[in-house]
N, C-alpha and C positions, 0 to 999 in steps of 0.2 A: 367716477371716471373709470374708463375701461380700460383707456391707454395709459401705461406706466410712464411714458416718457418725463411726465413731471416733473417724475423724481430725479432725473440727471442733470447733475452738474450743479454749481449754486448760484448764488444770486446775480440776476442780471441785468439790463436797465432798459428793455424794451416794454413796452404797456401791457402785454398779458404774463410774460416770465417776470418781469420787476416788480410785479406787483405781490410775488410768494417768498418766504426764505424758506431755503435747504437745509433740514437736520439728517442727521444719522447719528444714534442711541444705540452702544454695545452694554446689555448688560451686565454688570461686575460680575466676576467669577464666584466672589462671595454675599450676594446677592439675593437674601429670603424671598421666597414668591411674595411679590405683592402684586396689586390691579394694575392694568397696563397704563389708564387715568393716573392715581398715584403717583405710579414710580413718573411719569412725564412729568408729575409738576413739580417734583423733586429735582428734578432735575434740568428744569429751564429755569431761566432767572425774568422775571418780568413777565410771567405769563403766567394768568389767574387757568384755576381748574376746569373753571365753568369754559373759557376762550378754549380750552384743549380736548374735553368734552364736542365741542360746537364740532372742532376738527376730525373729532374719529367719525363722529356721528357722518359727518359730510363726504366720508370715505378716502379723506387724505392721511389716513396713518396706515401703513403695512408691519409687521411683524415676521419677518422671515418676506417671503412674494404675496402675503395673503393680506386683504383687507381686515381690519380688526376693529373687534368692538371692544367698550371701555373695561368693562368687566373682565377682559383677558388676561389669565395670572402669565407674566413674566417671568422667565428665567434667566440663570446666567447665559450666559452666550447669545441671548435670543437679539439678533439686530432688530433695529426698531427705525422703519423713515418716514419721514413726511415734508409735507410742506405747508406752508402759516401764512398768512397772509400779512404783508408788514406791519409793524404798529410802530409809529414817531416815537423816538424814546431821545431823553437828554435834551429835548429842544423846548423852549417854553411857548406856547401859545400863545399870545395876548390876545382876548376877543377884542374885536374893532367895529365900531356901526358902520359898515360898508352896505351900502343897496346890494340885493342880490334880484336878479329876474327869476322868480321863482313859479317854473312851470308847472310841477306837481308835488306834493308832497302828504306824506298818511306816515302810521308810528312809524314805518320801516326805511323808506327810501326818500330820497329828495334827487328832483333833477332839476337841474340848475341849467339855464344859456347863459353862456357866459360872453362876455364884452372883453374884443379884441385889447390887447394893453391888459390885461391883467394876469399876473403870475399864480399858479396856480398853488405851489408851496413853499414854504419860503426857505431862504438858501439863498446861496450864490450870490449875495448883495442886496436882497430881497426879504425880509427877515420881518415886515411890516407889510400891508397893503394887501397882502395876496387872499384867494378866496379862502383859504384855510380858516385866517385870522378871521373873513366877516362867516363861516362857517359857524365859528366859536363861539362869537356872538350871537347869532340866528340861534344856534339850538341853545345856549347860555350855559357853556361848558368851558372850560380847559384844560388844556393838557401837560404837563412838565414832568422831570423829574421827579415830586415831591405828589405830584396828582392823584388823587384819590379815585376821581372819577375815569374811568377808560372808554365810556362812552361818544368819546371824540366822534364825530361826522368822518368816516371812511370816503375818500376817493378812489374809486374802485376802479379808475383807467382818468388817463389824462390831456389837456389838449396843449398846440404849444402855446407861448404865451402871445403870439400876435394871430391865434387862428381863435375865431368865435364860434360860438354854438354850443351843444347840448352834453352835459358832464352827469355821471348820477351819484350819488354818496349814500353809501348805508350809514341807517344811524343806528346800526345796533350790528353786536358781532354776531349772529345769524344771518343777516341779511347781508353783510361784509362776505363770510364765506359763500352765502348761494352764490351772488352774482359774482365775486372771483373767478368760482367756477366757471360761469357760464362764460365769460370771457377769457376765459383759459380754454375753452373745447372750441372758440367761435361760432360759441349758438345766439352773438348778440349782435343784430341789428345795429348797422352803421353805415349812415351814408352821409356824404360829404359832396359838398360844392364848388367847385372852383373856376377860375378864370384863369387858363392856359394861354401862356403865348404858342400861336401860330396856327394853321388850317389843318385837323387831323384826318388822315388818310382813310380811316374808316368812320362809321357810327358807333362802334363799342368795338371795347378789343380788354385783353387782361395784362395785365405786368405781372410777371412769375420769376422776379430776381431775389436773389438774397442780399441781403442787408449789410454793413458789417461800418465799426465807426473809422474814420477816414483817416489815416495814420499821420498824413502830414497836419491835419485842422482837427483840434477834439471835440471843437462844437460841431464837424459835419457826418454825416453817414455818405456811405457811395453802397451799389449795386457793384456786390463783387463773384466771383466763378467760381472764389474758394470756400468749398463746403466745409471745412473744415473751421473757417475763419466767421463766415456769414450765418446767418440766419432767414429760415426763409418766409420768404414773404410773397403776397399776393394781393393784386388792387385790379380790382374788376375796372372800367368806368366805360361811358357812355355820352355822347353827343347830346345837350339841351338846345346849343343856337350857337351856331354859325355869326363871325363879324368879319373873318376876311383874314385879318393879322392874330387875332385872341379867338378862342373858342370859349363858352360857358360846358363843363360837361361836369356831369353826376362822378363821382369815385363812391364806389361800395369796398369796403374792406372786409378781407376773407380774412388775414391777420390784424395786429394790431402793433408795427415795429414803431422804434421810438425817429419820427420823421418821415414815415413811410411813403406817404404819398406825394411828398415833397421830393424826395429820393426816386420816385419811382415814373415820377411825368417830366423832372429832369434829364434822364437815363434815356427816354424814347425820344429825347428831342424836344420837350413842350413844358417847359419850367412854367413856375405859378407864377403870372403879374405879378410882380413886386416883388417877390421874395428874396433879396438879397443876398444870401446864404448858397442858392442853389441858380443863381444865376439870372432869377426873373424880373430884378431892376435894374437890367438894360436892354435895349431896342434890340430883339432880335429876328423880328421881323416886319416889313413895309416901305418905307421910302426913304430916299435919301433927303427929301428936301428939309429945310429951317424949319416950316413952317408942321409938318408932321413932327419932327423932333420937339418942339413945343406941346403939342397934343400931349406926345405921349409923358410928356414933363408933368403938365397936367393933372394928369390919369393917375401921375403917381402922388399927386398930390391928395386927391380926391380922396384914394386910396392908401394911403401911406403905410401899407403892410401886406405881406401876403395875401392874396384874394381868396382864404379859404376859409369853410363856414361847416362846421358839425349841423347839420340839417337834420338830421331824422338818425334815432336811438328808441329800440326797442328791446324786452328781453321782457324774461318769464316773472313775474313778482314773488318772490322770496315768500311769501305766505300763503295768500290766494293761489297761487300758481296757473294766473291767467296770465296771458301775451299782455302786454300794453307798448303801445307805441308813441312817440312825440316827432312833433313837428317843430321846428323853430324857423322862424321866415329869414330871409336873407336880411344882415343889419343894412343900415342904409348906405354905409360907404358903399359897400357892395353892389346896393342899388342903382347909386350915384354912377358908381362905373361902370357898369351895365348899361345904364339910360346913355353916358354920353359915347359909348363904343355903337351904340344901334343909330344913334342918331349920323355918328360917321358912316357908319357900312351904309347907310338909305343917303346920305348923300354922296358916296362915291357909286354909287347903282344909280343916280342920276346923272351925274355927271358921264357917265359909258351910254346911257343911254340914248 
């Protein structure tokens, strides 16, 4: 990486910064030269030589401003930063037989569609079930405190837990660092699906807000002015089809914040069907009468979650260093609300007709 900004500030919970921790290494005043490798793994606690290796090599350690190689003797005063990319500690795995839809996988990486309703880590109430646990079991590993193996299946970005579609995991710390990176600079491919309430004003347009989490609600984000408070953010998207009250359109994400595009189609006025959180399970645009108010009941039922879908995830493969790209087709609720929003919009163009 060229751009230093990495290295500022510490840990924080949006998909391409949350995914690194922040060190800074003064070394002891009385402190023999040793290898710059060495003295790190002396001095971190839970992080094998080989995992901190991976790191210099991949150009996240500096030494004074300079990028550094392992070999590099240390002195006293020499600061020392970088950034690691997280590893679970203290929490125990239990593998679990969970079906996974598993669109690719070779020694290095696994990419997974995942199915709306599933937690991706567990926490927060959720400590069972989630893909982590049928991760564990697919590759036949785990992870705890006492674990021998550190080979855990990496989640190298994340989706929320009622949005579906395409996730990737390294399964091995070389492959964890490349694609970090790569989503740390936004060289990865990502487009996304959704079902917007209401007619938008153009055929593509960008959202260039910053982010920042919503002071009165901790589970929400908002689009805020203060640069000093936010984070920024960018969501390309684009028109697929027209219904009248809902649009279907493409989101391409330049960044990767934690809720972004949810954050960011609410903010212009066009919350995602269903979304609850930001506003999109309630009627906010079409008619007054009973009988539309039941539709859109319906819809939500059809639908019973955000109308959004990781469609297409590409990036450069950690080995080969070829492009590859994947597709995942819309799940069927998806479908489902789609079929019956087109079937309304061709009958209200008959009826004007």
């Amino acid at each position: 990486m060229t751009d230093q900004d990495w290295l500022e500030g510490g840990p924080v919970e949006d998909e391409e910064q949350g995914m690194f921790e922040h060190f800074r290494l003064v070394v002891d005043k009385g402190q023999a030269p040793m290898r710059l490798d060495k003295y790190m793994a002396t001095h971190l606690e839970d992080t094998s030589r080989h995992r901190i290796q991976l790191s210099i090599k991949a150009g996240y350690v500096l030494v004074g401003d300079k990028t550094a190689k392992a070999n590099l003797i240390v002195r006293p005063d020499d600061v020392i930063r970088f950034v690691m990319p997280y590893r679970r500690r203290g929490l125990e795995i239990i593998p679990q037989d969970i079906p996974l839809d598993i669109v690719y996988e070779d020694d290095d990486v696994l990419v997974i569609n995942k199915p709306a309703g599933m937690v991706v880590h567990p926490g927060h109430g959720h400590f069972d079930g989630t893909l982590v646990n049928a991760l564990a079991f697919h590759l036949g590993l785990s992870q705890g405190p006492e674990a021998e193996d550190e080979r855990m299946g990496i989640l190298v970005h994340r989706i929320d837990k009622d949005t579906s579609g395409l996730l990737a995991v390294a399964k091995n710390d070389a492959a964890q660092l490349d694609l970090a990176g790569q989503f740390y600079v936004h060289s990865i491919e990502r487009k996304y699906q959704a079902i917007v309430w209401g007619d938008l004003s153009e055929d593509e347009g960008t959202v260039d807000a910053n982010i920042d989490r919503d002071p009165s609600d901790r589970l929400r984000f908002r689009v805020t002015d203060d640069p000093e408070r936010g984070k920024h953010a960018v969501t390309h998207y684009r028109v697929l089809e027209r219904f009248g009250f809902v649009t279907l359109v493409e989101c391409r994400l330049e960044t990767g914040r934690t809720h972004q595009i949810r954050v960011h189609m609410a903010s212009i006025g066009h919350p995602i069907f269903g979304d609850e959180r930001y506003g999109g399970r309630e009627i906010r645009k079409g008619t007054i009468y009973a009988r539309y108010r039941q539709f859109i009941q319906n819809c939500f039922e059809i639908c019973p979650r955000q109308a959004l879908h990781a469609r297409t995830l590409g990036f450069v493969h950690p080995t080969t260093r070829k492009t590859i790209r994947f597709e995942a087709p819309l799940p069927a609720d998806m479908c489902a609300l789609l079929d019956k929003w087109r079937r309304y919009a061709h009958n209200m163009t008959e009826e004007h007709e």
